[in-house]
C-alpha positions as CSV (number, residue, x, y, z in Angstrom):
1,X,49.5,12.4,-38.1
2,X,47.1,9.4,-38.2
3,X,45.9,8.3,-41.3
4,X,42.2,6.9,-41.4
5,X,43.4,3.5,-42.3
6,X,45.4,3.5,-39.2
7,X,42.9,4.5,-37.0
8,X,40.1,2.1,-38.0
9,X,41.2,-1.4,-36.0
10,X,40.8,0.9,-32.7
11,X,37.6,2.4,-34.1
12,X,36.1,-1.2,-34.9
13,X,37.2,-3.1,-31.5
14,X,35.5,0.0,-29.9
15,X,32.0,-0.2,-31.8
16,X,32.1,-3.9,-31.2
17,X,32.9,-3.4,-27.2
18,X,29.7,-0.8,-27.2
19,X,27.4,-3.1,-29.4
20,X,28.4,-6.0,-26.8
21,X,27.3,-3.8,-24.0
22,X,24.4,-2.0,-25.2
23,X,23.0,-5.9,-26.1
24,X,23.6,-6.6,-22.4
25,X,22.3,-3.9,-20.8
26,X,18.5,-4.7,-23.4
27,X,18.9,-8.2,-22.4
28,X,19.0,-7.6,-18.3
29,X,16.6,-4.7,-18.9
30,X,14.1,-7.1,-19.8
31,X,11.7,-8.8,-18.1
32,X,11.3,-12.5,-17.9
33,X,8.3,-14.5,-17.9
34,X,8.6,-15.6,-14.2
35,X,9.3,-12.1,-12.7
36,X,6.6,-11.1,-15.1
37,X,3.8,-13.1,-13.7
38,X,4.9,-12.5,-10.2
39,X,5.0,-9.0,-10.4
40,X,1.3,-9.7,-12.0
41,X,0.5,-11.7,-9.1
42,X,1.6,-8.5,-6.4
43,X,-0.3,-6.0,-8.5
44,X,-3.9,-8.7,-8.4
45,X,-3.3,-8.8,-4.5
46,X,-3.1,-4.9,-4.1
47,X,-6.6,-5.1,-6.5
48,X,-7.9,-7.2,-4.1
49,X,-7.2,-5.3,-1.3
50,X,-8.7,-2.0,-2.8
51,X,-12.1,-4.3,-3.4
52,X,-12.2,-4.8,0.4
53,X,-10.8,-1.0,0.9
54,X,-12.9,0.8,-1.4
55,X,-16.0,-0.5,-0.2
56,X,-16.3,0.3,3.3
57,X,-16.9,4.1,2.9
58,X,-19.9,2.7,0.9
59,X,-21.0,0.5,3.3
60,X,-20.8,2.2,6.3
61,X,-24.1,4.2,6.4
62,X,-25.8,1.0,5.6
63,X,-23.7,-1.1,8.1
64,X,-24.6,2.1,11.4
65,X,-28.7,1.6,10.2
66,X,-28.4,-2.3,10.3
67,X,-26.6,-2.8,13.6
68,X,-28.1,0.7,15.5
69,X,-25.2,2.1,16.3
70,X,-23.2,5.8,15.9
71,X,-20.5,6.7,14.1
72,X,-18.4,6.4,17.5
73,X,-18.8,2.2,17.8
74,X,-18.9,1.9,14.3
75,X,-15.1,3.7,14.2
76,X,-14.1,0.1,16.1
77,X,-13.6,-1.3,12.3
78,X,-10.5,1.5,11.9
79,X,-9.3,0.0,15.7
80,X,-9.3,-3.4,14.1
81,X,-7.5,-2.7,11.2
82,X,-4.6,-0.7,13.2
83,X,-4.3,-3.7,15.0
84,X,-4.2,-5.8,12.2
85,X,-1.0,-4.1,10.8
86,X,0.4,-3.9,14.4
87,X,0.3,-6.7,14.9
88,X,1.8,-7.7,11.6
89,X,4.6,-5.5,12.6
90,X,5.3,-7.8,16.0
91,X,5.4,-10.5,13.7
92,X,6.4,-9.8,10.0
93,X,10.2,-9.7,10.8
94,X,10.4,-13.0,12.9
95,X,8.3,-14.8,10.2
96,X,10.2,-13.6,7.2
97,X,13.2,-15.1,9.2
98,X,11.6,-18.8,8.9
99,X,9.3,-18.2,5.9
100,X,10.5,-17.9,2.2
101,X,8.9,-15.2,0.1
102,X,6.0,-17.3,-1.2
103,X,5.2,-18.4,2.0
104,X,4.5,-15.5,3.4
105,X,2.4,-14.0,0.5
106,X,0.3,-17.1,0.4
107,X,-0.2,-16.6,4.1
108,X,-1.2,-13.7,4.0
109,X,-3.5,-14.3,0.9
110,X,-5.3,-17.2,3.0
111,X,-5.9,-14.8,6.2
112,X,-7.9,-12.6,4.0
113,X,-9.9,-15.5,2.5
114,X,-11.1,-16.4,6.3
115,X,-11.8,-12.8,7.2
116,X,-14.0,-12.5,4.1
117,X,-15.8,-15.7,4.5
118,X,-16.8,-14.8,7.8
119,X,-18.4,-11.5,6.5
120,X,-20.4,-12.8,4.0
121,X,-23.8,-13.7,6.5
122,X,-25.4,-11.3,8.7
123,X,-22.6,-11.6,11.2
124,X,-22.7,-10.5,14.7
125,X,-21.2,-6.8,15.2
126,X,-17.8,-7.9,17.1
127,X,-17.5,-10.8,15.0
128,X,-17.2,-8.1,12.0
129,X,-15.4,-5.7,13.7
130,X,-12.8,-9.0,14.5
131,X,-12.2,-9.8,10.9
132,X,-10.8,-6.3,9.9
133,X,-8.6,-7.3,12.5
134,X,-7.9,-10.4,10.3
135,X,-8.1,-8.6,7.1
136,X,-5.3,-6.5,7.4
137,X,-3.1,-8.8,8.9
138,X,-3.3,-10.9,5.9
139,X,-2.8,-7.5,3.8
140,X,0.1,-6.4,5.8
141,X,1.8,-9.5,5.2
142,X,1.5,-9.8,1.7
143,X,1.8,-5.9,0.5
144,X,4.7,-5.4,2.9
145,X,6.4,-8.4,0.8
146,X,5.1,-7.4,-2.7
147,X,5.9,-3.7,-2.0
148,X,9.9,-4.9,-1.1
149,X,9.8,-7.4,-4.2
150,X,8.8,-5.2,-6.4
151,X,11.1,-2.5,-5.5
152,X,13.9,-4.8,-6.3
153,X,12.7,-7.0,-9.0
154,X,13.0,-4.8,-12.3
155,X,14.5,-1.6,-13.9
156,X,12.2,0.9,-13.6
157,X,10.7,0.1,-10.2
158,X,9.0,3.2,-9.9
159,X,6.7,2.5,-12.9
160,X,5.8,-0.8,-11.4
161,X,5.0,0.6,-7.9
162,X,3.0,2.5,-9.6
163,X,1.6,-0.2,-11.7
164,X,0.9,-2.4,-8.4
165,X,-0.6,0.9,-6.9
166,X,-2.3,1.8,-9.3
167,X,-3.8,-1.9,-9.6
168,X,-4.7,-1.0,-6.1
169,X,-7.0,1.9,-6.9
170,X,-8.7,0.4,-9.6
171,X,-9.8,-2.2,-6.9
172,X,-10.8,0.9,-4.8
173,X,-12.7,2.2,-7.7
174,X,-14.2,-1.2,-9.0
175,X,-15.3,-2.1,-5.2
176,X,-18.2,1.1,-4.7
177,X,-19.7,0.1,-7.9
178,X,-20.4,-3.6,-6.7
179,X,-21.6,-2.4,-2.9
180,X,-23.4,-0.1,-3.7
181,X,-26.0,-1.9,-6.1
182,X,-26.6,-4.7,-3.6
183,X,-26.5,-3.0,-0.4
184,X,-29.2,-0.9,-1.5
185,X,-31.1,-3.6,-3.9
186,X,-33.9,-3.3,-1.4
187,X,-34.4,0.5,-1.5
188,X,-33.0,3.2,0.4
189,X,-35.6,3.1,3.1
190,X,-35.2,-0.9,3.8
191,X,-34.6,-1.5,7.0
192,X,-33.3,-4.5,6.0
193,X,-30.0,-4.5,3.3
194,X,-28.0,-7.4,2.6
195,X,-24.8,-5.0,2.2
196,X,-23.3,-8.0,3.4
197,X,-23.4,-10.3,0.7
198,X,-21.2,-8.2,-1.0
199,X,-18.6,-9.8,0.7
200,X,-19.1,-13.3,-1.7
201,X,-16.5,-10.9,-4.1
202,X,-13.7,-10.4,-2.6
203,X,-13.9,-13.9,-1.0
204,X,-13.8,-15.0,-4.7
205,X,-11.4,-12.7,-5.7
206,X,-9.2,-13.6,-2.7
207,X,-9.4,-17.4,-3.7
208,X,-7.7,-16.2,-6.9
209,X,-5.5,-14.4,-5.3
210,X,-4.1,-17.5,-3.6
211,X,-3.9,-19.4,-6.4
212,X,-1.8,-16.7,-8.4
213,X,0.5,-16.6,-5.5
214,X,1.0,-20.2,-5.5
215,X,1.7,-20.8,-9.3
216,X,3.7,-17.3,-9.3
217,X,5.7,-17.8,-5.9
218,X,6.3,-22.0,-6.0
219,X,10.0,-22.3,-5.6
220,X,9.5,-20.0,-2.7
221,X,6.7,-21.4,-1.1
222,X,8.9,-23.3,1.4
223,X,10.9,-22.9,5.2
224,X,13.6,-20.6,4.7
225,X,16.9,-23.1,5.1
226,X,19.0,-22.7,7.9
227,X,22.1,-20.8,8.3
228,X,25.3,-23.3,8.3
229,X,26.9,-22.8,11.7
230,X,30.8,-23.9,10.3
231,X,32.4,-22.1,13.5
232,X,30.3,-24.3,15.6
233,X,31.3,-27.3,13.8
234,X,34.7,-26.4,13.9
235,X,35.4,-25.5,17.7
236,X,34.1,-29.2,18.0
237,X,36.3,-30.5,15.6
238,X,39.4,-28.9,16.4
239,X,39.0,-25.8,18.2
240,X,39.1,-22.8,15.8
241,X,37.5,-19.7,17.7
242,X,34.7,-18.5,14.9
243,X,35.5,-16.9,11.7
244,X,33.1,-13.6,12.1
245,X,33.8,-13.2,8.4
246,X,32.4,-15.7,6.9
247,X,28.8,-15.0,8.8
248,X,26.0,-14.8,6.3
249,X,24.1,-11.4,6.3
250,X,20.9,-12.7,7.0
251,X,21.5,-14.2,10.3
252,X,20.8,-10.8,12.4
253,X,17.6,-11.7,14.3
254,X,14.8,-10.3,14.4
255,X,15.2,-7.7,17.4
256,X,18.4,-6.7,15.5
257,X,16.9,-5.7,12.3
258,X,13.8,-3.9,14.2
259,X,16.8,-2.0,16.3
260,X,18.8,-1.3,13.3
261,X,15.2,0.1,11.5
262,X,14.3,2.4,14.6
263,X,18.0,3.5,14.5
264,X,17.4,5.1,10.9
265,X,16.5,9.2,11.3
266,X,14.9,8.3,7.4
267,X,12.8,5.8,8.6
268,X,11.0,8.3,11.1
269,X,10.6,10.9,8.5
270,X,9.3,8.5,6.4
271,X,6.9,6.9,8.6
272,X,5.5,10.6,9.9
273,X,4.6,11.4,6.3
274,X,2.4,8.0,6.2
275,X,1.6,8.7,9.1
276,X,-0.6,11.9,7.8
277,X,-1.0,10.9,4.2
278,X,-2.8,7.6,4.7
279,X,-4.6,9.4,7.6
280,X,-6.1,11.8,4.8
281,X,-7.1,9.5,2.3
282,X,-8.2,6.8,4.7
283,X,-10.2,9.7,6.6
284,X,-11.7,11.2,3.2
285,X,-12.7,8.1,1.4
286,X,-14.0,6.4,4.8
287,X,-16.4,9.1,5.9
288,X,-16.9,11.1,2.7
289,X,-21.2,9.3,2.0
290,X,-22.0,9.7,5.6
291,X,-21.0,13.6,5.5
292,X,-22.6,13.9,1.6
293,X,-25.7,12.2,3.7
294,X,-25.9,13.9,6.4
295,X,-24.6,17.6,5.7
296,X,-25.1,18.0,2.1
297,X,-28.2,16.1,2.1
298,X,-27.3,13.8,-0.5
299,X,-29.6,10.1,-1.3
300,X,-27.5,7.5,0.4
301,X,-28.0,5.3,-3.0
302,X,-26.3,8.3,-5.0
303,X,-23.9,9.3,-3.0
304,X,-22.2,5.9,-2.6
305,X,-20.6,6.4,-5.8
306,X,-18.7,9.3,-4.6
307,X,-15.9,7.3,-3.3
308,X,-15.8,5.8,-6.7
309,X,-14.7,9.3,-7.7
310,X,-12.0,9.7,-5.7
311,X,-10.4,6.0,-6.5
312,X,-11.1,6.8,-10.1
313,X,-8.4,10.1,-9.8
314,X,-6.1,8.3,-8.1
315,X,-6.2,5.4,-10.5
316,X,-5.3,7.8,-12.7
317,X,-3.1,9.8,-10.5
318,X,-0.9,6.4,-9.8
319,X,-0.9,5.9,-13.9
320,X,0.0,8.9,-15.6
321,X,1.8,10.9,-13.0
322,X,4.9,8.4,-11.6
323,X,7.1,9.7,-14.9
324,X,6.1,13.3,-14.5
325,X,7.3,13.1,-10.9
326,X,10.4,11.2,-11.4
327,X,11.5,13.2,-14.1
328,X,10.7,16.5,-12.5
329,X,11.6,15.5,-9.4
330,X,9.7,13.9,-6.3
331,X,10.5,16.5,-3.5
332,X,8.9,19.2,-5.7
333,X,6.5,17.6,-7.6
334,X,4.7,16.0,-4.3
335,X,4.9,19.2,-2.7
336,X,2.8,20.7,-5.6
337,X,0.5,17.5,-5.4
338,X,0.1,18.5,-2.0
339,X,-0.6,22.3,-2.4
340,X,-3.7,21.7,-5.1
341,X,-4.9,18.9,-3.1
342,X,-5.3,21.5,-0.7
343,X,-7.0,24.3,-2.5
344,X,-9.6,21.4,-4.0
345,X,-9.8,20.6,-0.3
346,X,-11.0,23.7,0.7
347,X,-13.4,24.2,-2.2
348,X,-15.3,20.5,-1.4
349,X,-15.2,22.5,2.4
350,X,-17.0,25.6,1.2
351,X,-19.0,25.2,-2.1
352,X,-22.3,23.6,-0.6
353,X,-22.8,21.8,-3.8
354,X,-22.7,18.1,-4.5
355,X,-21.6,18.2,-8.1
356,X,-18.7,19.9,-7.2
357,X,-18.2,18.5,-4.0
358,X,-18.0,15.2,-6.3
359,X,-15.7,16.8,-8.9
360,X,-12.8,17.9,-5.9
361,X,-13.2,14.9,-4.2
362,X,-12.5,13.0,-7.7
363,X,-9.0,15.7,-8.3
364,X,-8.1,15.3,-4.8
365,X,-7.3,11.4,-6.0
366,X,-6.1,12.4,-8.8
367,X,-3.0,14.5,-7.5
368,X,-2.8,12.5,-4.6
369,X,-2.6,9.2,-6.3
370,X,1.3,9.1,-7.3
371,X,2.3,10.2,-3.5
372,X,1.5,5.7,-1.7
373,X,3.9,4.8,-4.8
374,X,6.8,7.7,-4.7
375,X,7.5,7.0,-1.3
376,X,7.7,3.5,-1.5
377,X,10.3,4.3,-4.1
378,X,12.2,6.6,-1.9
379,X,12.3,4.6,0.6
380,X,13.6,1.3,-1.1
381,X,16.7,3.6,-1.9
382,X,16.7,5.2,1.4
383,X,17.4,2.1,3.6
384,X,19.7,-0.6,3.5
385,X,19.3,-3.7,1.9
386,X,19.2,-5.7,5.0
387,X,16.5,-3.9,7.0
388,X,14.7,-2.9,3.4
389,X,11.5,-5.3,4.3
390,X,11.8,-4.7,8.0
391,X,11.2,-0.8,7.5
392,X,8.7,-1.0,5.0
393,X,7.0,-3.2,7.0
394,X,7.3,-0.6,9.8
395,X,7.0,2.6,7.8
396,X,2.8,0.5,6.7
397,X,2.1,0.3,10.3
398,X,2.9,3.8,11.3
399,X,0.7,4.9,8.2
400,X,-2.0,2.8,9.6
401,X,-1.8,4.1,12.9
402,X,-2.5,7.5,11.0
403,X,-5.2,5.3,8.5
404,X,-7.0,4.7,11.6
405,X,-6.6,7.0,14.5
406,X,-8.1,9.7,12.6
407,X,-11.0,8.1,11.2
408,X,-11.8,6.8,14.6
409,X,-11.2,10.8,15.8
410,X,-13.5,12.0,12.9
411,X,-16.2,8.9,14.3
412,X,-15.7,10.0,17.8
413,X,-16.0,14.2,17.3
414,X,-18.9,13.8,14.7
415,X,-20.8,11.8,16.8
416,X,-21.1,14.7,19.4
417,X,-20.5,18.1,17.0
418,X,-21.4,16.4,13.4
419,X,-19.7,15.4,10.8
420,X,-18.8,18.5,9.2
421,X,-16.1,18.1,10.9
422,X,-14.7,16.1,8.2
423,X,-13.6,19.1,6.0
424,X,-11.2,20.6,8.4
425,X,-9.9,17.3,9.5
426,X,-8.9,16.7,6.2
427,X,-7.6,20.1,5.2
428,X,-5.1,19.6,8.5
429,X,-4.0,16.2,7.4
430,X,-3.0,17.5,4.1
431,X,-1.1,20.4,5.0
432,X,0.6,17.9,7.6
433,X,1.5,15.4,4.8
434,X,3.1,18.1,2.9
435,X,5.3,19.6,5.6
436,X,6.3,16.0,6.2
437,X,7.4,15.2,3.1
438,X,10.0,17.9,3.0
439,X,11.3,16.5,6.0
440,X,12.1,13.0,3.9
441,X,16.0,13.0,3.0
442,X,16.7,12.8,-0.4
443,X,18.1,9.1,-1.3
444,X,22.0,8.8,-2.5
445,X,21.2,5.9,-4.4
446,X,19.5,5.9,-8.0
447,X,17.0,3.7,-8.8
448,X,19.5,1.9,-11.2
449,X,21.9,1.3,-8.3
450,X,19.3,-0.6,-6.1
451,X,19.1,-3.4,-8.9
452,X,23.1,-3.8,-9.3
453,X,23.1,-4.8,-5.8
């Protein structure tokens, strides 16, 4: 039988071992400086983006008075912006295979400093319509790239999507409250509104932006170097057939990633629940004044803040609810997100009563908030390392196909039956998002795997 004295070498040696690796595992849980004000930097360009985002609902009564058209031309801006992102998606991967990480974001970060100051005068209809194009090229660029980074860059990724998410929503909220007060600084019944000078903020905002991404991003802000060819060099030199081995993993091309990304069943159930969630919110947040307006009646000066209602919940939403759902579980907790969002839906649909209409509207972002971030998260630990920026860059545009197909649907059927025809639009789009998301597969990978890689 061991004696106490005999045992306490073994005992010590082990402490000391678990001290040495409890201090390691603090020291590369924290966070330094530089990946501190980078991942800063990503959540100041998803505020900026919300600015732009969360103001259009706002300004789009305003903007269909000024320029005489319906609700059917004026869905042209959601045309734009799928385009933008389509584009983006023809493009992102062959870029990224020339353009360091900094690069990129600060391209993208300029783009949407020309879009916005081409907004800010009383700009010709197609000319405005042309820089959401713009817009959301330079968007998809850089959130495509901060969305990837940040997925990678820190234990704990899921509280930082939700930081850069939620960063995202505050711009949504922050952005009614400055439209609204200047487009209508002339009255309600001017025909004349300067909604467009709201535009001088985001273009300021934007500059900032593109500093940040400089100071944040420098050592990346360069042409990614080339891949060393030494099988090349060595059939010249003495006539070795190539070493396949010793190929660097980054020199698939383009068309091989894309291939690779189409090739993942994830990446289509993934992509269809985008598809219908940003559809949704896009759809809700987009038309919501004009049907207040129209159906309910509402003063276009009052309702404009409605929107700011709905960004306000799912600022929220993206803060306090990322832990719930992680520890709970996503699969179940988004489908519960899902099923109230649906019932609140329904009562917005059939209470004829602003106050309440504003109250649902504001839950509805509340519970959907957390759903943008959680997927992200999912599917960073769904796909491979190698395609990971490829099919999140893919997975965007297929949600902006849904962000803007049916907003331009909603323009097109209300321009001919009303738009009451929001409220079942949106009550299909939900239930769509939910039976989507239990098609996602559940990732293999924890969260704590993706940064040992």
């Amino acid at each position: 039988m061991s004696t106490t004295s005999e045992q306490s070498p073994i005992e010590l040696s082990e402490v000391v071992a678990e001290t040495e690796t409890s201090n390691e595992t603090a020291a590369s849980s924290r966070i330094d400086r530089r990946t501190l004000l980078r991942l800063l930097s990503a959540g100041f360009s998803f505020f900026v983006a919300g600015v732009n985002d969360g103001s259009l609902g706002v300004l789009i009564p305003w903007v269909i008075r000024d320029y005489g058209i319906n609700t059917a031309i004026l869905s042209s801006v959601y045309g734009a912006s799928f385009l933008g992102w389509f584009t983006a998606a023809l493009t992102n991967t062959h870029l990224s295979q020339y353009l360091d990480l900094g690069s990129i974001l600060v391209l993208g970060a300029v783009l949407q400093v020309i879009a916005q100051a081409l907004r800010v005068w009383s700009t010709p209809f197609g000319l405005y319509v042309t820089t959401f194009w713009l817009t959301c090229l330079g968007q998809a660029y850089q959130d495509t790239h901060a969305n990837a980074y940040v997925a990678v860059a820190a234990k704990g990724a899921h509280r930082w999507l939700g930081f850069i998410h939620a960063m995202y929503m505050a711009g949504c909220l922050i952005g009614p409250f400055a439209a609204s007060p200047i487009a209508s600084s002339k009255g309600s019944t001017s025909p004349a509104s300067p909604w467009y000078l709201f535009y001088t903020i985001p273009l300021g905002l934007g500059a900032v932006n593109v500093a940040l991404c400089l100071i944040a991003f420098s050592d990346t802000l360069r042409l990614k170097p080339k891949i060393p060819e030494p099988e090349a060099q060595n059939r010249e030199t003495v006539g070795r057939q190539p070493d396949t081995n010793q190929q660097a993993p980054d020199s698939k091309t383009a068309i091989e990633l894309i291939k690779k990304t189409l090739g993942q069943k994830s990446f289509w159930n993934l992509s269809v629940f985008y598809f219908f969630y940003l559809g949704a919110t896009i759809t809700a947040s987009g038309w919501v004044v004009e049907y207040l307006v129209n159906v309910r009646n509402g003063d276009i000066v009052a309702m404009g803040y409605v929107p700011a209602g709905f960004s306000g919940g799912a600022l929220l939403g993206r803060l306090l609810l990322p832990e719930p759902t992680r520890r709970f579980g996503e699969r179940l907790m988004v489908s519960i997100y899902c099923i109230i969002c649906i019932g609140l839906q329904v009562i917005f649909w059939l209470v004829p009563n602003t106050i309440a209409a504003a109250v649902a509207i504001s839950l509805v972002g509340f519970f959907s908030g957390p759903l943008f971030a959680t997927g992200i998260s999912v599917g960073s630990r769904l796909f491979p390392a190698d395609i990971r920026a490829t099919a999140l860059s893919l997975v965007f545009v297929f949600a902006q196909i849904g962000g803007s197909l049916f907003p331009i649907i909603t323009g097109l059927v209300s321009s001919h039956k009303g738009v009451w025809v929001l409220q079942p639009m949106l009550v299909g789009l939900i239930s769509a998002t939910a039976i989507s998301w239990l098609l996602v597969p559940q990732p293999k990978s924890s969260n704590l795997e993706l940064h040992q890689e």
